[in-house]
N, C-alpha and C positions, 0 to 999 in steps of 0.2 A: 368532211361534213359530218361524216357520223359522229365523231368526236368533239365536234362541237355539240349535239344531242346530249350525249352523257356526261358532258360535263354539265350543262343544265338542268340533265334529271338529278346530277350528283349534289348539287347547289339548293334547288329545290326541296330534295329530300333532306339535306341537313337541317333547310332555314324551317320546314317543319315539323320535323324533330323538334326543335329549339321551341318554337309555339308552345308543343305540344307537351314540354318539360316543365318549361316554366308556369304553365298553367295547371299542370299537375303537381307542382311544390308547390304550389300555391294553395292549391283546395286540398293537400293533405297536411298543408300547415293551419287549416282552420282560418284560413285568412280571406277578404276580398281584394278586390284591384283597388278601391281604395285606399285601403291599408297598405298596399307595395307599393301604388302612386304617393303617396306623400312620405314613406322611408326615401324613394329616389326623386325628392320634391320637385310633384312635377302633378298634372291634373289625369283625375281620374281615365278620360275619355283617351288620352295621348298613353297612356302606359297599357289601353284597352288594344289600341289599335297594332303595337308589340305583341301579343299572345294571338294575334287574332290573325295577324301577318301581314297588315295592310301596311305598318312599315316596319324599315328593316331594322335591328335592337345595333345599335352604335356599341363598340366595344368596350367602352367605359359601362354602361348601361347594365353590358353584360358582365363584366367583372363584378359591378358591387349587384347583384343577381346571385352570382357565384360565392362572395360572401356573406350573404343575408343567407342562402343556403347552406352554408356551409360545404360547397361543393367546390366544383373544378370548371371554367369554362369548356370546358372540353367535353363533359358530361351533359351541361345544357344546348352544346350543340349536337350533340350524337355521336361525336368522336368516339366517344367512351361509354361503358353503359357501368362505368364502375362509380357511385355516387361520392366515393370520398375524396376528400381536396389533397392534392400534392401538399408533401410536408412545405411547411415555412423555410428556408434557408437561416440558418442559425445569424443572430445578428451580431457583424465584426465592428470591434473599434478601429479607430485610424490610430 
């Protein structure tokens, strides 16, 4: 049973990390929820309720997040507190 607990304080504490990231790139990028809600074309009050944590950010959501920052998903969830994005993998021909 304990273990069930910490895995939902661990859960928990990530998804608000992630809130708390993403709404922090955001107002140090000079920008509103407006402005991120129609990059990820979608209505202001539904990309409100992502930062805000009333729902949970779908992993596509989070990736182009990741790229409009220029970050790492892994950063916007707490993984990592290193803000720079994993290199690109070099792109191969067939």
């Amino acid at each position: 049973m304990q273990y069930v607990i910490l895995t939902s304080t661990i859960i928990i504490t990530v998804m608000t990390m992630t809130y708390k990231r993403i709404r922090d790139l955001r107002e140090d990028s000079d920008l509103n929820q407006e402005d991120i809600a129609q990059y990820l074309h979608m209505k202001q009050n539904s990309y409100s309720s992502y930062e805000t944590g009333r729902r949970t950010i779908p992993a596509e959501i989070l990736g182009q997040l990741a790229d409009y920052y220029e970050t790492s998903v892994d950063y916007l969830m707490g993984r990592t507190d290193e803000k720079q994005p994993y290199p690109k993998p070099p792109y191969r021909r067939k």
